[in-house]
Every structure is written in C-alpha cells, then in structure tokens.
N, CA, C and O of each residue as an XYZ file, in Angstrom:
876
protein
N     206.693     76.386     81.944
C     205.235     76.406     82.199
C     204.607     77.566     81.470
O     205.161     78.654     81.622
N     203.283     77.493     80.520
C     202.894     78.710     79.980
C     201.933     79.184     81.070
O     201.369     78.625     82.010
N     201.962     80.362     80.611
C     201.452     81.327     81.588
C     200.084     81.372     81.661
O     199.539     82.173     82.420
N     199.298     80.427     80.799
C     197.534     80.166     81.352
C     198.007     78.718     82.307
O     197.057     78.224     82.914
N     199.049     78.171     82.451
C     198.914     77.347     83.508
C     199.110     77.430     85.340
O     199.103     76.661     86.301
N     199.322     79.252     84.975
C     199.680     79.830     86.339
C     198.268     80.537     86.858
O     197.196     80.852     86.339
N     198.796     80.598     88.006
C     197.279     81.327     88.525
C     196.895     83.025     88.191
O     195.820     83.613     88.303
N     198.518     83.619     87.649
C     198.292     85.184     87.243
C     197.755     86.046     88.192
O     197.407     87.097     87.654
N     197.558     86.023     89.337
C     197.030     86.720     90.383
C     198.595     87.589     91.137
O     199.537     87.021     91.690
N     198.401     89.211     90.887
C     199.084     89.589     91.263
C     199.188     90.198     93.005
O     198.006     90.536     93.071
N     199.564     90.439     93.939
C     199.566     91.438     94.944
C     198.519     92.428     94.788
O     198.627     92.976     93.691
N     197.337     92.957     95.619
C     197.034     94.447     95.427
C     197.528     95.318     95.935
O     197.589     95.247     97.163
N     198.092     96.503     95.277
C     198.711     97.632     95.949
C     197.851     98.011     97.142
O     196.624     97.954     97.223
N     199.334     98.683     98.672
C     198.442     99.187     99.570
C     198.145    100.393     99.248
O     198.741    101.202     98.539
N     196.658    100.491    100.129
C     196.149    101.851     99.818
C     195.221    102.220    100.897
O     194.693    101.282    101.493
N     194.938    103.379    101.244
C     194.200    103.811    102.403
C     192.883    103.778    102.588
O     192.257    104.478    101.792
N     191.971    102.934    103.730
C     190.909    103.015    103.667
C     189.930    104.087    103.722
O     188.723    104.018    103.489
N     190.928    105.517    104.209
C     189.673    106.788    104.213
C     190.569    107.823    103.386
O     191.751    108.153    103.285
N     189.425    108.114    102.901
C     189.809    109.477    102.398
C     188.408    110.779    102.445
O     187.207    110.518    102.522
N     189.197    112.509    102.354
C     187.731    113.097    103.194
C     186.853    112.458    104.129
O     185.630    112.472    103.992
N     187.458    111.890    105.087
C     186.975    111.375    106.240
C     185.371    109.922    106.319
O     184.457    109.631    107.090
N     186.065    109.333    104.635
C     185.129    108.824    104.710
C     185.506    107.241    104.047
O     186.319    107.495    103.159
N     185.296    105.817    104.074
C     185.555    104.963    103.536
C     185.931    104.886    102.613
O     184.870    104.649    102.036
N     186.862    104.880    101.632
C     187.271    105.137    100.026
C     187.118    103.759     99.448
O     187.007    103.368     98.286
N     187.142    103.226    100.444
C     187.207    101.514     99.412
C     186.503    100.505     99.968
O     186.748    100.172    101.127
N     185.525     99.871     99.225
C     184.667     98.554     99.238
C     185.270     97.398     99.630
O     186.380     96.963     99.324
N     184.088     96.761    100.624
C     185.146     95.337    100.800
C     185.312     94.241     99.607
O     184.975     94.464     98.444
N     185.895     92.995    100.082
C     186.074     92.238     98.279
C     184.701     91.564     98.101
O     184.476     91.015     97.023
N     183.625     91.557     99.211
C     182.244     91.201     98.971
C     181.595     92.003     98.346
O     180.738     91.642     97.540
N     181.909     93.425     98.625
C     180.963     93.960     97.612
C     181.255     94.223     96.272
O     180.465     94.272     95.330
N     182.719     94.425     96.277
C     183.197     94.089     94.838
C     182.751     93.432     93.801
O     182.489     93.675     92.623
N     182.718     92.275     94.731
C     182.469     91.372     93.498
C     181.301     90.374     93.983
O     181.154     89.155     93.893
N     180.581     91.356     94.504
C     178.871     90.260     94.357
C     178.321     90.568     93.280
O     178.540     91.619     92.677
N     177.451     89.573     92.878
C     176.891     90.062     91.389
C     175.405     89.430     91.498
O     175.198     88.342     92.036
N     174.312     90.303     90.879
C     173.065     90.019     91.364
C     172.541     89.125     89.972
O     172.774     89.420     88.800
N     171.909     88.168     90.388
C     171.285     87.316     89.071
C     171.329     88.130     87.535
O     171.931     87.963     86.474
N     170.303     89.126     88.090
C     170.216     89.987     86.980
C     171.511     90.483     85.998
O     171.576     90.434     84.770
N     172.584     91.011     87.029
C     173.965     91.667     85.961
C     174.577     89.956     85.521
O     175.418     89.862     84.627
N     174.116     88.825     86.164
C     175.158     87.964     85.308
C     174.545     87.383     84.723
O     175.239     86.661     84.008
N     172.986     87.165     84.492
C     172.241     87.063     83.238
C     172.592     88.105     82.112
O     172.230     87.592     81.053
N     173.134     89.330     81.882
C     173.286     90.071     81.483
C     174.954     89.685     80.731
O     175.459     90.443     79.903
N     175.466     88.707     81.090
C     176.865     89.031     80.754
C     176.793     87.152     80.394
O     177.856     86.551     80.241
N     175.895     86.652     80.329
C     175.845     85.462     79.139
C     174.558     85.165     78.373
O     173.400     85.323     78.761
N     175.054     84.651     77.072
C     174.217     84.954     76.481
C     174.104     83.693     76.036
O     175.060     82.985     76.354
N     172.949     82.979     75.177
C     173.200     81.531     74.961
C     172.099     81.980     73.677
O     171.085     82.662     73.821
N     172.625     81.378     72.377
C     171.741     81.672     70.843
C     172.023     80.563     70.281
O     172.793     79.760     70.808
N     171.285     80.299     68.822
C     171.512     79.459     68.090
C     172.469     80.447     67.009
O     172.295     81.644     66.776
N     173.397     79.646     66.510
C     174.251     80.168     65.593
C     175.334     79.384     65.079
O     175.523     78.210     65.399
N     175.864     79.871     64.482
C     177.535     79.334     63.640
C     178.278     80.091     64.385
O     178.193     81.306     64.563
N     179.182     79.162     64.916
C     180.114     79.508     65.694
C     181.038     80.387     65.176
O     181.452     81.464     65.604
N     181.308     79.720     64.132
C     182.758     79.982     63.462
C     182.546     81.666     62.957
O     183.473     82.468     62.847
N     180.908     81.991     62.657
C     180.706     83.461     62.400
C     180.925     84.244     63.700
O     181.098     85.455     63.567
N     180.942     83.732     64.934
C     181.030     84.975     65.895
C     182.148     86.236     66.041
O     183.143     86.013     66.730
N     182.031     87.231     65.556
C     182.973     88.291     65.664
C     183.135     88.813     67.199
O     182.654     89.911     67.480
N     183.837     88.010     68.249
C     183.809     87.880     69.687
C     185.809     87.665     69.661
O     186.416     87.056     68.781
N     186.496     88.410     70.966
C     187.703     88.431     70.964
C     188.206     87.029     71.023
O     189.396     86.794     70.813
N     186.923     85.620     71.438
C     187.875     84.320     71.165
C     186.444     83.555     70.815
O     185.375     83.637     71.419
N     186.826     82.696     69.502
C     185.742     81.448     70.244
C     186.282     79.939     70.736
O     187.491     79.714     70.677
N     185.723     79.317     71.030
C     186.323     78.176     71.872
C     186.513     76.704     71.110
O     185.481     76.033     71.141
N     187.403     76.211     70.576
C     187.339     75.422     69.923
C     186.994     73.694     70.982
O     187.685     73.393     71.955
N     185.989     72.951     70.538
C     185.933     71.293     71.051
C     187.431     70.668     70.936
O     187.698     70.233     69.815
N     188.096     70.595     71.579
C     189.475     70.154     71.558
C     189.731     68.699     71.631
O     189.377     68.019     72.593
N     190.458     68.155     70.425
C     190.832     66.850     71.966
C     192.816     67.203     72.147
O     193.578     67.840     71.420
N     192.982     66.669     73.055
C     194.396     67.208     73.600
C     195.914     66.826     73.042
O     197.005     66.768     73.608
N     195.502     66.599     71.725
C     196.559     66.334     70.228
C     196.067     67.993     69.588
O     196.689     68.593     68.711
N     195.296     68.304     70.017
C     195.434     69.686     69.069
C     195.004     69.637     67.606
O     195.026     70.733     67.046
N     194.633     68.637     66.903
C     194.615     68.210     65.798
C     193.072     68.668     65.481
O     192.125     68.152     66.074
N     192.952     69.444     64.725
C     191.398     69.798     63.934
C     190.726     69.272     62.985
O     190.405     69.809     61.924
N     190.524     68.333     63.303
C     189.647     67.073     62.537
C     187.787     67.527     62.305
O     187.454     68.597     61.796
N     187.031     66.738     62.672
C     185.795     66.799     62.147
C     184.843     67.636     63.241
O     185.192     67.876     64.397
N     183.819     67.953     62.755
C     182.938     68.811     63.977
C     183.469     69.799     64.021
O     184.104     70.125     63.018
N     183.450     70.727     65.210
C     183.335     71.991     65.330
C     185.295     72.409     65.106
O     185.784     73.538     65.078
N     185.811     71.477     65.018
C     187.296     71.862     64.780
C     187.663     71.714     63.615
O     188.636     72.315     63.158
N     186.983     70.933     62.978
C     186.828     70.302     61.329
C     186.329     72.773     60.920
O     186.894     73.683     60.313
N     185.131     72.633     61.692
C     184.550     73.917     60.843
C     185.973     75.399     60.985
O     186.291     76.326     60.240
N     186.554     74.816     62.593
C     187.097     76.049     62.404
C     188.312     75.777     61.673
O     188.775     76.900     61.473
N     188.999     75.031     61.221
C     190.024     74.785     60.282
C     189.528     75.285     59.289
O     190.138     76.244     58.815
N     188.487     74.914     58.734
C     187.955     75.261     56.862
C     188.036     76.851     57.549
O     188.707     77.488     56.737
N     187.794     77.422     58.258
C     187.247     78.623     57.494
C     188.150     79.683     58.414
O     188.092     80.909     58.324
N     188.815     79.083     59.124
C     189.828     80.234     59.844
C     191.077     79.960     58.880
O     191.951     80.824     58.812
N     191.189     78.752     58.113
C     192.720     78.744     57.644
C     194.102     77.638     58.681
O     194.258     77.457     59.889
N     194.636     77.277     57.797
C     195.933     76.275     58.558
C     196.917     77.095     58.749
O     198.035     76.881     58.280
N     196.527     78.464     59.691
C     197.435     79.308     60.151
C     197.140     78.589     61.776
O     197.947     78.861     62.665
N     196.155     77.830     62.028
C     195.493     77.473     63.342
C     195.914     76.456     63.642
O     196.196     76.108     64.789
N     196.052     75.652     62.390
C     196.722     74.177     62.859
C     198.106     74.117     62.763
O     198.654     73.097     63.183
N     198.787     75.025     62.285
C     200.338     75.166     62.552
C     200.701     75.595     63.793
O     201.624     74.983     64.329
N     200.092     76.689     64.499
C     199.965     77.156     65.757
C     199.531     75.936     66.665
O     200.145     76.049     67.727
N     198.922     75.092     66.674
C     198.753     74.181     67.281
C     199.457     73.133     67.603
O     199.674     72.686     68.729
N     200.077     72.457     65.817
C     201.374     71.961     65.806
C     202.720     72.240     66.688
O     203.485     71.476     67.275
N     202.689     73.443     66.555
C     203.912     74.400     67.728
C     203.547     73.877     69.152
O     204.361     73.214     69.794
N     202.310     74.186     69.637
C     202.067     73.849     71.241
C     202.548     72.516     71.245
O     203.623     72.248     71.782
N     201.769     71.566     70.634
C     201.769     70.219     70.939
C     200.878     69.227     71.515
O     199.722     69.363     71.112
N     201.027     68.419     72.205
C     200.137     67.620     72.864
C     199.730     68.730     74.373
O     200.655     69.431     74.782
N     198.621     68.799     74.963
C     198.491     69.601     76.209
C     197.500     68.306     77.083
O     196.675     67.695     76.403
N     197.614     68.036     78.246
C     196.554     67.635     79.297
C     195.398     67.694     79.142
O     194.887     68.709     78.668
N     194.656     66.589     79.511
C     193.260     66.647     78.999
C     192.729     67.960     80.194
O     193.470     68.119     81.164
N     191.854     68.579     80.115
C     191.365     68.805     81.305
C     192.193     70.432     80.813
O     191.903     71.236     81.699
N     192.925     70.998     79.922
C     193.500     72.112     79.834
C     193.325     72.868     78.895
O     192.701     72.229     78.047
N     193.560     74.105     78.470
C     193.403     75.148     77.320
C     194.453     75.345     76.482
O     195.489     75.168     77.123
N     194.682     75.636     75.314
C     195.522     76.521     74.926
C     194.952     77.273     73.882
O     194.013     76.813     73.234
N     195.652     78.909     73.547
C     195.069     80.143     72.675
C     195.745     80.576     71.352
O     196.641     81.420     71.343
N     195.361     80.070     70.421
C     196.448     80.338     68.798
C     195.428     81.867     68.175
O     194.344     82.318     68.544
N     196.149     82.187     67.386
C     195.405     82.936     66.411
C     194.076     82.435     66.211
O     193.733     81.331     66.635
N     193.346     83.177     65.604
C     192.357     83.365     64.949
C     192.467     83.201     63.643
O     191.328     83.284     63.184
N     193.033     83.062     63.023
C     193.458     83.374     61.740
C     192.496     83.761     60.248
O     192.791     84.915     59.937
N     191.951     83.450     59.722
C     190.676     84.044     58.898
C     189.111     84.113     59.457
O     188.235     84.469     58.668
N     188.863     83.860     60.459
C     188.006     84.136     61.306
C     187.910     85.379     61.711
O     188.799     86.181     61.998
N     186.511     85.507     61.717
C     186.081     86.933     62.571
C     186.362     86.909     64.288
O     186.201     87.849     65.067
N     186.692     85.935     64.503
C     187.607     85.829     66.297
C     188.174     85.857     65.886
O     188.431     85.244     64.850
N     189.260     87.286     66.961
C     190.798     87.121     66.995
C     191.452     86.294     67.473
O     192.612     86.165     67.082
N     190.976     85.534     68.386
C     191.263     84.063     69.057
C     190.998     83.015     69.224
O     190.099     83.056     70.065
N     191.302     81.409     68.818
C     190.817     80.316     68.761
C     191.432     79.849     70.405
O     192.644     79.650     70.489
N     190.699     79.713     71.476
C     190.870     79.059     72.251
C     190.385     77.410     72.442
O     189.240     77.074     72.744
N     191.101     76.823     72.285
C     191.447     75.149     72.705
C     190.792     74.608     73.890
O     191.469     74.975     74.851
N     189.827     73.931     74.273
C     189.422     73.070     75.240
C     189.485     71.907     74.856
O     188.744     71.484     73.968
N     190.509     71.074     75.540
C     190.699     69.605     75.517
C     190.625     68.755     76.942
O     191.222     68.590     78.005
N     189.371     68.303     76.134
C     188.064     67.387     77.090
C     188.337     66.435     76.838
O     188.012     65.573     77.655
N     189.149     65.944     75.482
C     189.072     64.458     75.365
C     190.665     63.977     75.129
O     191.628     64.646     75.504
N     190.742     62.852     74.523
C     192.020     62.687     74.036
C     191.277     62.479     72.293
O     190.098     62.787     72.118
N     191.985     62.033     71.337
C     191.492     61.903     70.116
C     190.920     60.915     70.067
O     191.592     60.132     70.738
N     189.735     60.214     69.540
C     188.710     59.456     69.658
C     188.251     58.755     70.735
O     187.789     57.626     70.572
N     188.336     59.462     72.238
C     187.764     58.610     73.459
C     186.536     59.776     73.565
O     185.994     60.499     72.729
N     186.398     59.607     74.847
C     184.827     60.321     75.012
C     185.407     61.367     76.110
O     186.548     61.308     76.569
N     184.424     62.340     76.456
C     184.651     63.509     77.085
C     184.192     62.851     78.732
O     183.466     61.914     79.065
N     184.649     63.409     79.168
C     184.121     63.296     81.042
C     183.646     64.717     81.494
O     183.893     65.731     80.841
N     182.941     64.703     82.672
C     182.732     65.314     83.391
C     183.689     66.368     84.035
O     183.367     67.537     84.249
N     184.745     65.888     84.281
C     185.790     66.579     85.345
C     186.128     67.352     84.058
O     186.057     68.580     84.089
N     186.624     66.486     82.514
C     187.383     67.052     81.927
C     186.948     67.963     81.426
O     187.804     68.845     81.362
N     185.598     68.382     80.814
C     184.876     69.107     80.876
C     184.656     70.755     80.971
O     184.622     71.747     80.243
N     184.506     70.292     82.637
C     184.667     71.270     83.839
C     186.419     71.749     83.665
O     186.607     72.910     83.300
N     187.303     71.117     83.850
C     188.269     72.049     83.818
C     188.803     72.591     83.088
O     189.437     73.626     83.293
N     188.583     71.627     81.349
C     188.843     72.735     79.795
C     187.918     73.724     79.760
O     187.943     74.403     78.733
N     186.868     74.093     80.820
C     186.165     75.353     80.203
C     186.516     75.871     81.309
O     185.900     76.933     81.216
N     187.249     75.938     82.670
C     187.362     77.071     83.428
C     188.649     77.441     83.396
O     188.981     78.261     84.251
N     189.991     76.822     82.165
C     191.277     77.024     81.974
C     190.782     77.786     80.947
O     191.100     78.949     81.194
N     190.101     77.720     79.813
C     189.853     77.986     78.462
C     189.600     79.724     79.307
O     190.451     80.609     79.219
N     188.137     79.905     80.156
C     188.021     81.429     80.754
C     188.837     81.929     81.090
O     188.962     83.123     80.814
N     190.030     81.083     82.042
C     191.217     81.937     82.713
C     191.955     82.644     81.823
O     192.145     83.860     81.795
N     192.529     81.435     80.788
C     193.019     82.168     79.836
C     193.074     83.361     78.699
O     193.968     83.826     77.991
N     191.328     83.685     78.923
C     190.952     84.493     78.262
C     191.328     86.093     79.055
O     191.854     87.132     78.657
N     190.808     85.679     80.221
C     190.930     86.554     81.255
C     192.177     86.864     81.637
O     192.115     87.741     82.498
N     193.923     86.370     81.257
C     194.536     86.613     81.181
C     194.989     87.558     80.302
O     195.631     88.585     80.523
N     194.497     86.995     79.071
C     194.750     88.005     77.664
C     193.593     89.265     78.074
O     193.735     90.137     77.217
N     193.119     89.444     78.506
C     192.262     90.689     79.178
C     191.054     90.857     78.122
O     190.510     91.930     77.858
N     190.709     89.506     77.527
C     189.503     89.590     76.642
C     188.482     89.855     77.252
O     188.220     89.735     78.449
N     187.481     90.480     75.833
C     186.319     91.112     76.582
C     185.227     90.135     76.485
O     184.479     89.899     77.433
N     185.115     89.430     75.060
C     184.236     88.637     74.757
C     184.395     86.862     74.102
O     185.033     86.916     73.051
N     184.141     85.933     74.321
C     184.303     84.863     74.080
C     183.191     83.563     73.836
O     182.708     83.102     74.870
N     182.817     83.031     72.707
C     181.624     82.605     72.537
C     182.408     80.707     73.050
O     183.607     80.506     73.244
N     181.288     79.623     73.145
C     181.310     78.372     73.112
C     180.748     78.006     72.461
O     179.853     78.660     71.925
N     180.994     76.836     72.206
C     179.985     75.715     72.109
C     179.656     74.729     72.604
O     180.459     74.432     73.488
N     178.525     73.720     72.466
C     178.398     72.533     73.321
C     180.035     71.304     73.476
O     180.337     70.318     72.805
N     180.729     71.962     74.628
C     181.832     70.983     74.220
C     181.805     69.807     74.617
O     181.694     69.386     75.769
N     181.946     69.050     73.287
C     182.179     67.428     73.733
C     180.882     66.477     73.605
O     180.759     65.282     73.875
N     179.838     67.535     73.035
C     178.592     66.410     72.866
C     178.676     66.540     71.354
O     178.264     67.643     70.993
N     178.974     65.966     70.617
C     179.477     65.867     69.256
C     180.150     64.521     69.081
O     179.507     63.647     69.662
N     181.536     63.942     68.301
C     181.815     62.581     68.646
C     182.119     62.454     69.681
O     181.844     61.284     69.946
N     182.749     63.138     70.937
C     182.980     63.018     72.255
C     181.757     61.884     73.260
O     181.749     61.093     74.203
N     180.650     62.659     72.014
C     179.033     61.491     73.234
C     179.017     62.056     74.217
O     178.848     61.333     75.199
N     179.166     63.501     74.477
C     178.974     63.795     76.405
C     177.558     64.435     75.954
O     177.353     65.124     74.955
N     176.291     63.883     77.309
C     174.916     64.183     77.326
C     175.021     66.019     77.074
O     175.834     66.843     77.494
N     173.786     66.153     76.190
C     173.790     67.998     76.227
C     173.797     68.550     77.669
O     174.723     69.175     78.186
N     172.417     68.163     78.332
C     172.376     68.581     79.696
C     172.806     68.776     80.410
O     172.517     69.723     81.141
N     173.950     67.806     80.634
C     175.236     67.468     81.541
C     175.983     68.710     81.222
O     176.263     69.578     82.049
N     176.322     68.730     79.801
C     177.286     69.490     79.314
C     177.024     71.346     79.529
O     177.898     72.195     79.704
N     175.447     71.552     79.432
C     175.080     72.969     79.571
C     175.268     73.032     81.274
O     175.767     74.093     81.651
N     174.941     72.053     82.353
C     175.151     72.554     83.918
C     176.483     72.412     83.800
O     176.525     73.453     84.455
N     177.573     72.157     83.615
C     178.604     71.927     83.914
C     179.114     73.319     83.192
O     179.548     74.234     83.891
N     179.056     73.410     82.050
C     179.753     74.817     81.467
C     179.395     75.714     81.890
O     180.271     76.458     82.330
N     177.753     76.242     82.031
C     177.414     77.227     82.991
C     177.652     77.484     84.289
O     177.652     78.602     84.803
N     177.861     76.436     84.833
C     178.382     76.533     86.056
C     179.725     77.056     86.485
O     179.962     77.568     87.579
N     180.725     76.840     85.329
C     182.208     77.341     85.473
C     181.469     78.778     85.099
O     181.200     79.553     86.017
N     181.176     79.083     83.846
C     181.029     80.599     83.471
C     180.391     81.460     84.707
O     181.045     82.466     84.982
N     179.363     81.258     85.402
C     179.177     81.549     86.293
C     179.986     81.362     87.966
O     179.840     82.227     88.830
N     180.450     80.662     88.089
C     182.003     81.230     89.018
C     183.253     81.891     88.399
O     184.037     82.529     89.101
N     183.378     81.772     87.429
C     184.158     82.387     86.618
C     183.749     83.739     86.753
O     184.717     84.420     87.092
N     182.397     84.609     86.589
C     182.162     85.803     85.918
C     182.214     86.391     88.121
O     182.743     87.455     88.442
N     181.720     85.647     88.955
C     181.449     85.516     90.129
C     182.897     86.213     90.499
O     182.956     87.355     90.953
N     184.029     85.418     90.259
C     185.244     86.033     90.730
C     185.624     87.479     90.330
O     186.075     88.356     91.067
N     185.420     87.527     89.358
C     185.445     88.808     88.666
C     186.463     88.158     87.582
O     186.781     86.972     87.490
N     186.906     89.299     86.753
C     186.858     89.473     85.191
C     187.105     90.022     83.829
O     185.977     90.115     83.344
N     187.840     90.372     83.084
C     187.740     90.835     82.173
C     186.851     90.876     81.088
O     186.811     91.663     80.142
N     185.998     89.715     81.422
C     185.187     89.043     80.302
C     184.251     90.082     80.605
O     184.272     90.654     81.696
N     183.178     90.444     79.425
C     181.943     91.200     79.635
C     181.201     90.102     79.456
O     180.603     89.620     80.418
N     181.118     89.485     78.088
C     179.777     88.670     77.878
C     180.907     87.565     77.281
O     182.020     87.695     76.770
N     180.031     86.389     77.615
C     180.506     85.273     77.252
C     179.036     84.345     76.631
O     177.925     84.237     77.150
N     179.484     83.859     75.542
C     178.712     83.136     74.676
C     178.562     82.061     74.812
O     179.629     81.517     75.094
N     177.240     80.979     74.729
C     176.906     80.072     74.277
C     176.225     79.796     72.974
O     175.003     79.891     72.861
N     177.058     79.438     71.940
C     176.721     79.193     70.449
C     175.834     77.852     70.194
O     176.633     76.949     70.444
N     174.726     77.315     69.863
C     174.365     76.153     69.606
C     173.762     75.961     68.351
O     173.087     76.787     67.737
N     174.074     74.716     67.982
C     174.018     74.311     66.281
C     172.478     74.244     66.118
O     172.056     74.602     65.019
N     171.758     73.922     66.857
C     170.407     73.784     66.821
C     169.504     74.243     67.708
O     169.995     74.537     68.798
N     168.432     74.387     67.603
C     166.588     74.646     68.686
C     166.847     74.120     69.708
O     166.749     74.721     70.778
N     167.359     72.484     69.579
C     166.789     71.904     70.521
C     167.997     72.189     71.564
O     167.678     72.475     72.718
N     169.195     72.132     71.258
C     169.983     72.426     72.461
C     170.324     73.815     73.192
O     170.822     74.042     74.294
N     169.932     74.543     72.309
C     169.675     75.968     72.438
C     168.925     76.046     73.635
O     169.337     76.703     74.591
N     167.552     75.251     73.663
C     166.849     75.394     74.635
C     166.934     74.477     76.214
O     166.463     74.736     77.321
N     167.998     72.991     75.557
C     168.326     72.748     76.737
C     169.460     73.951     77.738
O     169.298     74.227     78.927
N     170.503     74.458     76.878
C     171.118     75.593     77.700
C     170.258     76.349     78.058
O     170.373     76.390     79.283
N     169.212     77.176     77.668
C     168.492     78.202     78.832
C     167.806     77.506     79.697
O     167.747     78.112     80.767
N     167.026     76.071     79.720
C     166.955     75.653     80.656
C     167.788     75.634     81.855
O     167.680     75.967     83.035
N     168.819     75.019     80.948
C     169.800     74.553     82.523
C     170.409     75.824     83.167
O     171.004     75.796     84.245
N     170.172     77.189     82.264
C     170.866     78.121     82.857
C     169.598     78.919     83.944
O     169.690     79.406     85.071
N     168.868     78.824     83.342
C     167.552     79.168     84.624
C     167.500     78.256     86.163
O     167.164     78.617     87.290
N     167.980     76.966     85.646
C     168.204     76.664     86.999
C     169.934     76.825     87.682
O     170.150     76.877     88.893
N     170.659     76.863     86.973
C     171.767     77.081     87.752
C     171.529     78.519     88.160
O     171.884     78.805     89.304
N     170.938     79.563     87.349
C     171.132     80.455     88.165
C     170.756     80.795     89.571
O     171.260     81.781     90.109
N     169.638     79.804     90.383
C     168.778     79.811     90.943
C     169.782     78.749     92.328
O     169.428     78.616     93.499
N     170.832     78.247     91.782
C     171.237     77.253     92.341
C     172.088     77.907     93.509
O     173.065     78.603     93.232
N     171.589     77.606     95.196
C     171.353     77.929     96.215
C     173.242     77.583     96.642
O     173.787     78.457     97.317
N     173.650     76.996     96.443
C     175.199     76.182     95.850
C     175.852     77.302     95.004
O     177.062     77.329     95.229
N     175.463     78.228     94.112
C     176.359     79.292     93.931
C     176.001     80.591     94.215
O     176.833     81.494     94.310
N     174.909     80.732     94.344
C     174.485     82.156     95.390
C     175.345     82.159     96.605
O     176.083     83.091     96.926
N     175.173     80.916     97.327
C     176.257     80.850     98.712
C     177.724     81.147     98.384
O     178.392     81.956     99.027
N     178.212     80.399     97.278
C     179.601     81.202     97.132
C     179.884     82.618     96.761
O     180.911     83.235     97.043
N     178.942     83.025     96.152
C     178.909     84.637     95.569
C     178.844     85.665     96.795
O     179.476     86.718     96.883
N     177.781     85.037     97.887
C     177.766     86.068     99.197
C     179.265     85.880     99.911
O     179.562     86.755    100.725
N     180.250     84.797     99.673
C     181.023     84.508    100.448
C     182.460     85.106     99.798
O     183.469     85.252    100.488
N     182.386     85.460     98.223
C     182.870     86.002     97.427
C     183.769     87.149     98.405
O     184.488     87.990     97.865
C-alpha cells in the first residue's frame, strides 16, 4: 500500500496541561478553527497557465491509466518533459477516485500530482471528483508541501459542469485547510474569464455555507 493511501496520522505526544500555573495548551477547537477571513487568505483562484505555476505541486486532470494525453496533461507532458510519463509508467494503473505524486520534471513545480477522476475516455463524476482532489491534498500534506495550484478537474474532455466542479473542489480545499495542514495557499488556476469567475462565485458561497462553518466549530 503507498503511503498517500494511508491515513498518516500519528499519536500526539503526552504533555502537560499547565505550566506557571497556567493552561499551556489549546483545545483541538481552537487549534484549528479558522475564520472566513484566514481561509480566504490561504486560496487563491486566478486566471493563468498552469503549467507556469512555480508552487511545490501542480495538479495534473488525471484519468487513472496515468497516461498524459491531451488537455491539461497533454500541456504538462510538453513542457515538464517524459521524465513524468515514465514516473507514471512505474506507478501504473491507480483507482479512479485516487492520487498519485511523480516529479516535476522541467516544470517550475517540483511536483506533478495526479487526480484520477476518470478512467481514459469516460466522463468524470461527482464522487470521483471529490475524492481525487481530497487524496491529491492529503498527499501533498504528507510530503509537507507548502503550496499547490489546480485546475478545473475534469471539465475538459471529461464534460464535468464548471460549477459543479468549482463547489465540489472548493469544498474539499476548504475541509482540507479546516483540518489543518501543511498547505499555506492552495491554487485555483483557470484557462479563462469566464471560469475564473464561476470559481469565485462558487467560492463566495461555499464560504458562507452554514454546512461547513458547523463542521469547523465542531473541528
């Protein structure tokens, strides 16, 4: 089993709640509540070229052959180099719905992380979606990365709606950043205006969404 398929959660050391006669340590609510504001602060959503982001990973549209064909895997092959698709070759086939992390290889990311949403020419789902982008974070967060950009995954030949695709990804990034983290800022890259602006839409309302405020106080 590779080790982004584990949960990586170690024991916390014991340690004493007072010291100089006074509380030394926060509970895990306050730890890790996070106010709209600091996690607006720690995503960012632009129009850009992906493949330019100088960020510790960017996220490649996967389908779960690993194979870097056209679209945004087509771009990162040309310009990172078939140091990416040999590394890929090595993994193999992975689960739809899962991640895996190769080099970077002539890219300004040191890391090409893998989200495979689809299989090779079917269409992306919902679930699958949702769980190649909250394996794709773990994994990042394993490697103790700081920064990691996306893109719209799976609305490309996949056919998954933008909209769909910006609540659903924001929504992991935001329980994701909720749990806590290694990640500082995490990226949303978009090829164009118009989807650019459906992600800050949808991220103005997820942030607002009464459904993850409740988990964050419960955090």
């Amino acid at each position: 089993m590779n080790k982004s398929d584990e949960d990586g959660n170690l024991p916390m050391p014991k340690t004493s709640n007072r010291k100089n006669g006074k509380n030394a340590t926060k509970t895990r609510s306050e730890k890790s509540k996070m106010t709209s504001t600091e996690l607006a602060q720690k995503i960012m959503i632009q129009q850009g070229d992906l493949t330019e982001m100088e960020t510790d990973a960017i996220v490649n549209a996967a389908n779960n052959d690993l194979l870097l064909g056209g679209g945004v895997a087509g771009a990162i092959r040309r310009k990172g180099g078939d140091e990416i698709q040999r590394e890929c070759h090595e993994i193999g086939s992975i689960p739809i719905g899962f991640a895996a992390i190769t080099t970077g290889g002539n890219l300004k990311a040191k890391h090409v992380i893998h989200a495979a949403s689809m299989q090779l020419g079917r269409n992306t789902t919902a679930e699958a979606l949702r769980h190649s982008t909250e394996h794709a974070l773990r994994i990042a967060a394993e490697r103790g990365l700081k920064t990691i950009a996306f893109p719209a995954v799976g609305t490309g030949v996949a056919g998954f709606p933008m909209k769909d695709c910006a609540e659903i990804m924001l929504q992991e990034a935001l329980r994701h950043l909720e749990r806590g983290s290694s990640l500082e800022k995490i990226y949303f890259v978009l090829f164009d205006e118009g989807a650019t602006e459906i992600f800050k839409d949808a991220f103005r309302v997820t942030r607002a969404s009464p459904t993850l405020a409740a988990a964050s106080s419960k955090s």
